[in-house]
C-alpha positions as YAML, in Angstrom:
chain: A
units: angstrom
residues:
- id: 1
  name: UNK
  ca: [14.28, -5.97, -8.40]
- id: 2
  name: UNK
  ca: [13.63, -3.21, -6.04]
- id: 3
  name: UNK
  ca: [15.61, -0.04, -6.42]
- id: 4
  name: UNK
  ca: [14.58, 3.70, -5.67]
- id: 5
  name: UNK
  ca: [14.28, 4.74, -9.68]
- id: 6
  name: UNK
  ca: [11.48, 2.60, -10.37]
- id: 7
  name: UNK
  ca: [9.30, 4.37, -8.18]
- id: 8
  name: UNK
  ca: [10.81, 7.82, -10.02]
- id: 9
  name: UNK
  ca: [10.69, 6.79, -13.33]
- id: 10
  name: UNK
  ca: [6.77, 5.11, -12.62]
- id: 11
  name: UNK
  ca: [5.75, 9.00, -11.84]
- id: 12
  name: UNK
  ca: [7.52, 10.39, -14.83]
- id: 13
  name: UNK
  ca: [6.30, 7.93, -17.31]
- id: 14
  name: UNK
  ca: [2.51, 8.75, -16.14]
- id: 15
  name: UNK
  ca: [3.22, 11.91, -16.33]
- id: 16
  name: UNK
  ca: [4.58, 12.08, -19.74]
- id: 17
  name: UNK
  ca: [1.76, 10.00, -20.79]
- id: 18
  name: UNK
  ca: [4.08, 6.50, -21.72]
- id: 19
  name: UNK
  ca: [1.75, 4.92, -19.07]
- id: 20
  name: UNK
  ca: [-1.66, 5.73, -18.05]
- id: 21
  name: UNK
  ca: [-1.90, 4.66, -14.62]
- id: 22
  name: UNK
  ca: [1.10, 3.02, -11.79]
- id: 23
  name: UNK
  ca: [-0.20, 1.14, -8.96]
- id: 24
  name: UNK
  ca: [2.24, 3.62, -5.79]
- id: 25
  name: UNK
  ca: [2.53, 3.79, -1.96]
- id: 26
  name: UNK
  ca: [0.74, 6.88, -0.99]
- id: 27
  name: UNK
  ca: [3.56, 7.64, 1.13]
- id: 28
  name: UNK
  ca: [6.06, 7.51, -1.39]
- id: 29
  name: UNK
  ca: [3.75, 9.35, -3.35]
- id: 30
  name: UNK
  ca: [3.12, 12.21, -0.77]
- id: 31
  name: UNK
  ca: [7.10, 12.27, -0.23]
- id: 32
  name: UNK
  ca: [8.48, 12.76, -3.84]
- id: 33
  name: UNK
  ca: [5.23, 14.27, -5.50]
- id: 34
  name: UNK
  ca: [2.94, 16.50, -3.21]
- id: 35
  name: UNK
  ca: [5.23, 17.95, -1.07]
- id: 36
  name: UNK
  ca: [6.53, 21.24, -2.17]
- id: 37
  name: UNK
  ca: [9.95, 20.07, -1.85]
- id: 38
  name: UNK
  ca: [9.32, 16.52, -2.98]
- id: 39
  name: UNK
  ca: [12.16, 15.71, -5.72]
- id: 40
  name: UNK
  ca: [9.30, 15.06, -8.23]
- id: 41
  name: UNK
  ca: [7.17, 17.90, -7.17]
- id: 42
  name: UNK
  ca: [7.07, 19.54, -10.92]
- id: 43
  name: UNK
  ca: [4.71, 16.51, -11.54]
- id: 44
  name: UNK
  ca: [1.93, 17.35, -9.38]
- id: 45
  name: UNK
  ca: [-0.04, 19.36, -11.33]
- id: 46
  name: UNK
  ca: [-0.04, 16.36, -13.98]
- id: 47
  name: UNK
  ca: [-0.98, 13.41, -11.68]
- id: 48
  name: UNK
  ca: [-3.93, 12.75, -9.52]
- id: 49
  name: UNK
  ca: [-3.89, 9.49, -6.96]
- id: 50
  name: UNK
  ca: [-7.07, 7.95, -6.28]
- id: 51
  name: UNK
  ca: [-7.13, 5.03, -3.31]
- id: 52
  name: UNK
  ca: [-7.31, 1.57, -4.51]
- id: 53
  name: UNK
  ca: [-9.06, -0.77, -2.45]
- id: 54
  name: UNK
  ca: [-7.23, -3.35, -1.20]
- id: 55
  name: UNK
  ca: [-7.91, -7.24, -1.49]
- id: 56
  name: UNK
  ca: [-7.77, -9.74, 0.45]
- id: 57
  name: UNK
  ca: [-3.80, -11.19, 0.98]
- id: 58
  name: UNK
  ca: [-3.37, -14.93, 2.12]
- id: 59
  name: UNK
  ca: [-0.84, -17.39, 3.59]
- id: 60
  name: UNK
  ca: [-0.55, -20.04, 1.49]
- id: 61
  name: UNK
  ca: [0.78, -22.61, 4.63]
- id: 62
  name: UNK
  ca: [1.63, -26.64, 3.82]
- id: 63
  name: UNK
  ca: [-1.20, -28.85, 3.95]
- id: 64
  name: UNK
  ca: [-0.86, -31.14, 7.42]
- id: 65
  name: UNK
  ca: [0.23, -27.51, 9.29]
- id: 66
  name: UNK
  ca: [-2.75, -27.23, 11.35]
- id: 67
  name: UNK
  ca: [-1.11, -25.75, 14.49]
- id: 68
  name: UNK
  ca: [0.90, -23.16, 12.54]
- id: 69
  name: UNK
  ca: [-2.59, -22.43, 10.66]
- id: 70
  name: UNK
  ca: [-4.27, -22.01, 13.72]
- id: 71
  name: UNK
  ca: [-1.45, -19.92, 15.56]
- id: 72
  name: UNK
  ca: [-1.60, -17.09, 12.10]
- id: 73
  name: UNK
  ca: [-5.32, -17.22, 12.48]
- id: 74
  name: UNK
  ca: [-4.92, -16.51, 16.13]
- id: 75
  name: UNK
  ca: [-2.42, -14.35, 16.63]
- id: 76
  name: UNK
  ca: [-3.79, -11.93, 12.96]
- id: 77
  name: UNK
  ca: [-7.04, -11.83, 14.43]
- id: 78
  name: UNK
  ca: [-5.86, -10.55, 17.62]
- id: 79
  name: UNK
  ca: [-3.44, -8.18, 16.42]
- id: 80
  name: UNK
  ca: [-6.58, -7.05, 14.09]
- id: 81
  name: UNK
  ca: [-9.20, -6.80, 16.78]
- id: 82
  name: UNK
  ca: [-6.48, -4.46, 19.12]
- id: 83
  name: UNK
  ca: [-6.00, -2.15, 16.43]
- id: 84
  name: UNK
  ca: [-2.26, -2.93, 16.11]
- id: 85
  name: UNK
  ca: [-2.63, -3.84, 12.38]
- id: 86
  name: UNK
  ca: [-4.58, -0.74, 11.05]
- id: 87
  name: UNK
  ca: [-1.47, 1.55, 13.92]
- id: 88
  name: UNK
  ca: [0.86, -0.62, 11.38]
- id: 89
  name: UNK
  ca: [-0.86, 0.28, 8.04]
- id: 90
  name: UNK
  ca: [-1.48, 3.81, 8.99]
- id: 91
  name: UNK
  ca: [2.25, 4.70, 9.83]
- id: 92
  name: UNK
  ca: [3.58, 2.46, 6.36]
- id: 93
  name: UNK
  ca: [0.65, 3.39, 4.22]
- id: 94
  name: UNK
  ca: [-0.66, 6.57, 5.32]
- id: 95
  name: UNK
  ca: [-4.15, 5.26, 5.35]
- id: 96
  name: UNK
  ca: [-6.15, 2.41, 7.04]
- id: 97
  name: UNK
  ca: [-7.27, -0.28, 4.52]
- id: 98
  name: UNK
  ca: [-9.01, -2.10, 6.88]
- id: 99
  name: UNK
  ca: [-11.47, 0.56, 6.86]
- id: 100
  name: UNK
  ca: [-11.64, 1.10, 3.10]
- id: 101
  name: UNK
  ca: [-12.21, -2.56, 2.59]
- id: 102
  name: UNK
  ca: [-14.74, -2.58, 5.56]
- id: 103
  name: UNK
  ca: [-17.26, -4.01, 3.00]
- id: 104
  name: UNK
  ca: [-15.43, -6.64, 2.23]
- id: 105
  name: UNK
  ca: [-15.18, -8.28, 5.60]
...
């Protein structure tokens, strides 16, 4: 279930010490913890967040769906290859991944 405490309580627990580590947007991060009037902000000085490096995602698509394979393919790769996917990542994420995982490609 989604709901706005777990991404609270994740950043207290860490910084109590319960957990040792919460995989977090870096947006959500920036906007509750590193902003000076973040609602978590007394944390900061207890946390660090280091970029993880994303891995590769895939459709899983029903075998005998070769056009709607090929369309995905198509249309991702252009939407890649204009830039619009790493516009999309940056304003969501905060960050490119396509660049951090550049060495995966």
């Amino acid at each position: 279930a989604d709901s706005s405490s777990q991404w609270t309580d994740c950043i207290m627990w860490v910084s109590e010490g319960r957990y040792d580590f919460a995989i977090f947007p870096k947006t959500y991060y920036e906007q509750l913890v590193v902003v000076e009037d973040g609602a978590l902000h007394q944390y900061y000085d207890n946390l660090s967040y280091e970029a993880v490096i994303p891995v590769e995602t895939y459709a899983i698509i029903a075998k005998g769906e070769d056009q709607l394979t090929e369309d995905i393919s198509e249309v991702l790769g252009q939407l890649k290859e204009d830039g619009t996917l790493q516009q999309i990542a940056v304003e969501f994420f905060g960050f490119d991944p396509f660049a951090s995982n550049a060495s995966l490609n």
